[in-house]
N, C-alpha and C positions, 0 to 999 in steps of 0.2 A: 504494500500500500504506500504511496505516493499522498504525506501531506507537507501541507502547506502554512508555517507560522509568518503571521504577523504581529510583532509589534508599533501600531499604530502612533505618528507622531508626525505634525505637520512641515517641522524642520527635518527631523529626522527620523525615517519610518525605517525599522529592520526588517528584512522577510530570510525564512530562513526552510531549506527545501530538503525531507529528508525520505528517505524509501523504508521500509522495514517488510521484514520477513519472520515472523516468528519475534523468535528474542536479536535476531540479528539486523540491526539499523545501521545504516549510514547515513553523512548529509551529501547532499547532490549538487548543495549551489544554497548560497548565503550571502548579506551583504545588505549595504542602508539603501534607499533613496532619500535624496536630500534635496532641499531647496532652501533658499533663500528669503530675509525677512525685505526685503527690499520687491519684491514680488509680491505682485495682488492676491489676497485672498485665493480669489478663484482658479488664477492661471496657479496656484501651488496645486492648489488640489487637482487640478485638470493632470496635470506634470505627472501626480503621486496615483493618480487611477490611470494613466497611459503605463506606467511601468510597470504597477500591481498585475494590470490586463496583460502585458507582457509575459511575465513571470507567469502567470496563469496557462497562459499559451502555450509554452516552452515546455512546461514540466507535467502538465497534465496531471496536476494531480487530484486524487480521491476525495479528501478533505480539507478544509480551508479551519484553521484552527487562530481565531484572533484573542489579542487581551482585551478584557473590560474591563470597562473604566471604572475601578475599587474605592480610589478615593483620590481628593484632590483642595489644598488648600487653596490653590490660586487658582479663580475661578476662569479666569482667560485660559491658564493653559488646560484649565480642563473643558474648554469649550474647544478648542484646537483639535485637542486629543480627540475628544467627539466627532469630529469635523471629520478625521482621519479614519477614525474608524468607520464612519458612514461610506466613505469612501471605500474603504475597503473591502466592507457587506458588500457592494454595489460591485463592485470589479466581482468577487466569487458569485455574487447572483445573475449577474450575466452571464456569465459562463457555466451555470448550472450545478453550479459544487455547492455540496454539501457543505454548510458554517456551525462552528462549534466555535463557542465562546465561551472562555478562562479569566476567574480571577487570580490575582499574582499568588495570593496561601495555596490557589490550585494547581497550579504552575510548579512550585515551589515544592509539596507535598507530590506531585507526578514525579519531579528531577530527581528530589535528593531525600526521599521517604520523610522532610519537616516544612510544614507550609510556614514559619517565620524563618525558613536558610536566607543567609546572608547572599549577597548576590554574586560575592565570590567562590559561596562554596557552591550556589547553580552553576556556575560559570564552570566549577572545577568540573561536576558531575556532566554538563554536557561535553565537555573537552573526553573523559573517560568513555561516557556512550557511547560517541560517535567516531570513539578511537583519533579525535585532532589534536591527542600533546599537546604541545607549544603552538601551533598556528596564531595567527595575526588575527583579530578580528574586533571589530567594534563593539561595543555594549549593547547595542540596539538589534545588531545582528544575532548575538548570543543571546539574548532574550528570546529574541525569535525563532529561534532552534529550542529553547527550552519550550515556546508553547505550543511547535511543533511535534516535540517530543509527548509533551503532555497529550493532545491531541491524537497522537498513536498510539501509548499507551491505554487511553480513556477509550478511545472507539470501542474496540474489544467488549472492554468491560460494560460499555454503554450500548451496543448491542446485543447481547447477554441477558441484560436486567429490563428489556425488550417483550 
């Protein structure tokens, strides 16, 4: 199975692409989109659903697994983050994929068996899953392999209880 994490962010969205067989996972393709605050609204989000629909294209995958938006002191950036995710539904609903949506304790409790892990012991736990050591990779990207991961894991069990 072919899913697909995103971490939702209007600067910086991660998506992160991994396959699984069993107990046996790998990631296929990772990495941010990004945009600029000097860019209108609209043309950000147009930018961040052209590449999502991209990534959609390419990898073909089974499920679309996003973060929800858990909580947020600053009301703009979590009107942004909203912005993003909408975007994001909208890019997997076009293309007919199935969306599974994660809070971070979920995320967190999938990665590393404790939903308050710190984000470096997720960060260690997908580096071990997905067998990337040391690899190079952004925050936003490695978040988005963990809700990926979550997201593979969870189907299983969430069709099951079905």
């Amino acid at each position: 199975m072919i899913v697909l994490g995103i971490d939702p962010g209007i600067e910086t969205c991660g998506y992160g692409v991994i396959k699984g067989t069993g107990n046996q996972v790998a990631a296929l393709s990772y990495g941010v989109i990004t945009t600029t605050a000097d860019q209108p609204t609209g043309e950000r989000l147009r930018l961040l659903h052209t590449a999502l629909a991209e990534v959609i294209r390419e990898q073909q995958p089974a499920r679309v697994s996003v973060e929800r938006l858990y909580f947020s002191r600053n009301v703009g950036s979590a009107i942004a983050v909203g912005q993003a995710r909408g975007v994001a539904l909208l890019a997997a609903a076009q293309h007919e994929v199935p969306i599974a949506e994660y809070t971070p304790p979920e995320v967190k409790q999938a990665v590393s068996g404790y939903g308050s892990a710190s984000k470096d012991q997720v960060l260690r736990m997908v580096r071990t899953i997905l067998g990337l050591g040391a690899a190079r990779m952004r925050d936003d990207a490695a978040d988005a392999l963990a809700i990926a991961l979550c997201g593979y894991f969870r189907a299983d069990w969430e069709a099951k209880a079905l």
